[in-house]
N, C-alpha and C positions, 0 to 999 in steps of 0.2 A: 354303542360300545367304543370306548380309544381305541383308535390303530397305535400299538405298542412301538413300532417302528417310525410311524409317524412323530409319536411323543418323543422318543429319545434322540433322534434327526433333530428333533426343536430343542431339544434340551441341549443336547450338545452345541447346538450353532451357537444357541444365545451364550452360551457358557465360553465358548468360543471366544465370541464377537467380544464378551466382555472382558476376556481376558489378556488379547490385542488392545485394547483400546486404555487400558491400565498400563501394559507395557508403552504404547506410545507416550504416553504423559510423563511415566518414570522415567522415561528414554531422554525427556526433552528436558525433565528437572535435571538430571545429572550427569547426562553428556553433553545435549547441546546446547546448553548454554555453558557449557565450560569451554567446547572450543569450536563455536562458531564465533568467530569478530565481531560480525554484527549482531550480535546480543547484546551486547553492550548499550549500543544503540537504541535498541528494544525494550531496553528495561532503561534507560533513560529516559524514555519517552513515556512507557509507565507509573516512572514516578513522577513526573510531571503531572500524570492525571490524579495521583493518589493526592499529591500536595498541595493542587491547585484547590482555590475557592472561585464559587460563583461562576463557571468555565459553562459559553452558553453555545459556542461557537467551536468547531475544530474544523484545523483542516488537516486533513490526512491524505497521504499518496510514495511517492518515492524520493530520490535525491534532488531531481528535476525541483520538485518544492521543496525542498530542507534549504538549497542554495537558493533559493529565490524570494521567499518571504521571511520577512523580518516581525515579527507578530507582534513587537513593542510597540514598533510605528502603526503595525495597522489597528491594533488596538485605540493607540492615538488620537487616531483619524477617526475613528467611527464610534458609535454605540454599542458597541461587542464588546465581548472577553474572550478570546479564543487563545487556543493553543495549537501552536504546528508539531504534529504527532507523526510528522513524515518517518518513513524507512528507508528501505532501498528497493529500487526495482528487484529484484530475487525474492521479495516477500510476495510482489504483484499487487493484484487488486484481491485478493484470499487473505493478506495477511490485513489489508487495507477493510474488507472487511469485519476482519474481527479485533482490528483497533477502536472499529464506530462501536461495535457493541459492548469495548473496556470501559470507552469514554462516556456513555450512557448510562452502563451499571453507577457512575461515581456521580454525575453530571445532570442536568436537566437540558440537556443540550436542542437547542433551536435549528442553528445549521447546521450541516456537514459539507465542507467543500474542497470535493475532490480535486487532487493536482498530479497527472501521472505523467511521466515523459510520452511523447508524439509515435513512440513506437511499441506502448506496451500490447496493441494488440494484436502485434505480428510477434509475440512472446510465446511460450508453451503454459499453460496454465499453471499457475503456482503450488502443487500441492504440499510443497517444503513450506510456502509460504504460510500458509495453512496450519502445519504440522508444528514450525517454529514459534507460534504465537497462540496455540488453541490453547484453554484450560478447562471448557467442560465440553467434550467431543457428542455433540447430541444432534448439530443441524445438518446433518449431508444427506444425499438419497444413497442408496443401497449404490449405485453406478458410480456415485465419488467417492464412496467410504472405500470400495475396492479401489480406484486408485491412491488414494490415499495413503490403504495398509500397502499396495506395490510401493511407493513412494519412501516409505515407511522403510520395508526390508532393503529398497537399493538402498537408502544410506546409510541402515546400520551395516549393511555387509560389503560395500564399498573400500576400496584399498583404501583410499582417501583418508577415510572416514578414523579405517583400524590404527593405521601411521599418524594421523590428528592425535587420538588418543596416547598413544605408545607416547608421543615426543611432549605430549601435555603433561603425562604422569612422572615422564621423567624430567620435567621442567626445563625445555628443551624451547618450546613455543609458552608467550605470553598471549589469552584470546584474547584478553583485553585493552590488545596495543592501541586501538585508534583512541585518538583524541575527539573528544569534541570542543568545538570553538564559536562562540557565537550561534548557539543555540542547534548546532548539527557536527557532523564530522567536519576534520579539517580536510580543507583541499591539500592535493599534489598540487607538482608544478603543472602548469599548463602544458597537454601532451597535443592540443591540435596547430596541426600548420595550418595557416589562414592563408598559406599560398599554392596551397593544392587545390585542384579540383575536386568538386564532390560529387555524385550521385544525387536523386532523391530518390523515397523512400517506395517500392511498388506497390499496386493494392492489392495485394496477395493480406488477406487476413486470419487470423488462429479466431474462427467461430467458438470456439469452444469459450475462450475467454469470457462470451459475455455471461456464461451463469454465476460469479460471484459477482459481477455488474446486478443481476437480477435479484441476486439475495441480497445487496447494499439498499437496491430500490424497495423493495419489499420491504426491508427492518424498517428504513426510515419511514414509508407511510404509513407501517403500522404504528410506529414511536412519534406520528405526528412530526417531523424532522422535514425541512425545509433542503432539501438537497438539491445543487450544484457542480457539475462537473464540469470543470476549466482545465484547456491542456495548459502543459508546463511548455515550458518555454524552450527554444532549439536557433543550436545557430543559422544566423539567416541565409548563407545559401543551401543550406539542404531543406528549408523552408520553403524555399522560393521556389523548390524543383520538385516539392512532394504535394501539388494541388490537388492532383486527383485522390492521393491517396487520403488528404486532410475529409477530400468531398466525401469519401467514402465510409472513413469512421463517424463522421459526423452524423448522416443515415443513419450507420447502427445505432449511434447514441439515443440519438433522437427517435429512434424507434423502441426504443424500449421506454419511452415514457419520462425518461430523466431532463432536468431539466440542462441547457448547455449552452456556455458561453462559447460560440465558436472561435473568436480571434485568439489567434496563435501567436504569441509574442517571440519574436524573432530578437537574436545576441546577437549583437553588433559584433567586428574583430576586437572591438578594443574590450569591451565587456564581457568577451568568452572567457570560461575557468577550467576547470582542469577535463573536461568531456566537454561534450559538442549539445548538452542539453542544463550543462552548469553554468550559473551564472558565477562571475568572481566575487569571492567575498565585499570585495570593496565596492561593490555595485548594488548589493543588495537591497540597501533602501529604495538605489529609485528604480529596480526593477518591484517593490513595495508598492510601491507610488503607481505605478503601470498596473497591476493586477486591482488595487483597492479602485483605481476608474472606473474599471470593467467588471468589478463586481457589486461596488456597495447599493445599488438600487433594487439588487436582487436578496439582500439579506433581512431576514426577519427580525425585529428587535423585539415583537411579541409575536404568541403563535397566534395565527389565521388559520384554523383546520379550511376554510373551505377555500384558500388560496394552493395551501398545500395538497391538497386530495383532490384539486384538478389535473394535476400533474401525473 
């Protein structure tokens, strides 16, 4: 016989869950992309994937890579077609992600080659990242879907949030101010002194980060995808002073199976841009040229399952 109690507990949850999960998608069709900035950005990049032909290669990550590869040249250079589908660090590796699985839906995609800056795993997990860029909410466990919907209510009921609105309806705020230039945002003026002392970075790490690491690894060797993760590049003295910490994410990397380029490409003073992990526009080729070394012997021009599935 049904426990009566039992049944409408399930009935409601599920009725619930799916009624949350309906509000987050409406929430993100009609607020936030009208006033998060970097939407803009986001659906640039999407159409990039709608429009392209033949795209077999992407690479995806944060700003760290949007100012550092030029994909014309590296196209160039090599037997690929790829596209740089970079965001910004506030998407994380969540929103990083669920870019590989846009660019797949459209694509027959070979690589995916990760590019995040040197510090995203001392970051807090992205679940805005997540939130900003999902369109069919189905892969999370029951433990990230609850952060998620918390994620979810801080920024609908966020002061932030409600004043965004208010000053958007009363055209007050443009969200779509930034420009892009040369295939990403434009830079500011350079804000780092090259005559300060810096720090480097401690090995204190955010564990948690690496489950959507885990779920990039998983889609790709299910989707047969030849995955590489390359850090992005950082200016050279907090480079030079964050050894242990470089030894330490590289571990995690490399233990979870992924494959990884470790050398960390360090910004000259003169080559720094407007952060300490941006390259300057004007550099960008032959900071190009430095990434295509280090990577093209690891890219696939056809697929190898059994090159790829020892990984």
């Amino acid at each position: 016989m049904v426990n009566f109690k039992k049944y409408l507990f399930c009935f409601f949850s599920i009725n619930l869950v799916s009624m949350l999960l309906v509000s987050i998608v409406v929430f993100k069709a009609f607020f936030i992309d009208s006033i998060f900035s970097y939407q803009k950005l986001y659906h640039y990049q999407i159409d990039k994937i709608a429009t392209s032909n033949d795209i077999d290669t992407v690479f995806v990550g944060d700003s760290s890579l949007g100012n550092c590869i030029d994909t014309d040249l590296f196209n160039e250079m090599s037997s690929i077609n790829s596209l740089n589908l970079a965001l910004t660090g506030l998407y994380g590796y969540a929103g990083t992600y669920n870019m590989i699985k846009k660019a797949v839906k459209k694509h027959h995609i070979k690589n995916v080659i990760i590019i995040h800056t040197l510090d995203m795993m001392k970051r807090k997990t992205s679940y805005k990242g997540y939130l900003y860029t999902l369109e069919k909410p189905y892969d999370l466990n029951i433990t990230e879907w609850s952060r998620a919907i918390e994620t979810f209510f801080n920024i609908l009921f966020s002061p932030k949030t409600r004043l965004s609105l208010v000053r958007y309806h009363r055209g007050l705020i443009d969200p779509f101010s930034i420009d892009i230039v040369n295939d990403y945002i434009e830079q500011h003026k350079k804000r780092i002194d090259i005559t300060k002392d810096v720090a480097g970075m401690d090995e204190k790490l955010n564990t948690d980060k690496i489950r959507f690491l885990i779920k990039i690894r998983n889609f790709c060797r299910n989707n047969n995808i030849n995955l590489i993760y390359v850090h992005g590049p950082i200016w050279r003295p907090i480079g030079e002073e964050s050894k242990k910490y470089i030894n330490k994410i590289n571990q995690t990397i490399e233990k979870l199976g992924i494959k990884l380029l470790k050398n960390v490409p360090l910004i000259s003073d003169i080559s720094i841009g407007d952060n300490n992990d941006h390259v300057a526009s004007q550099y960008k080729k032959d900071y190009t040229l430095m990434y295509y070394e280090q990577i093209k012997s690891h890219l696939l021009t056809h697929v190898d399952p059994t090159i790829i599935k020892e990984h």
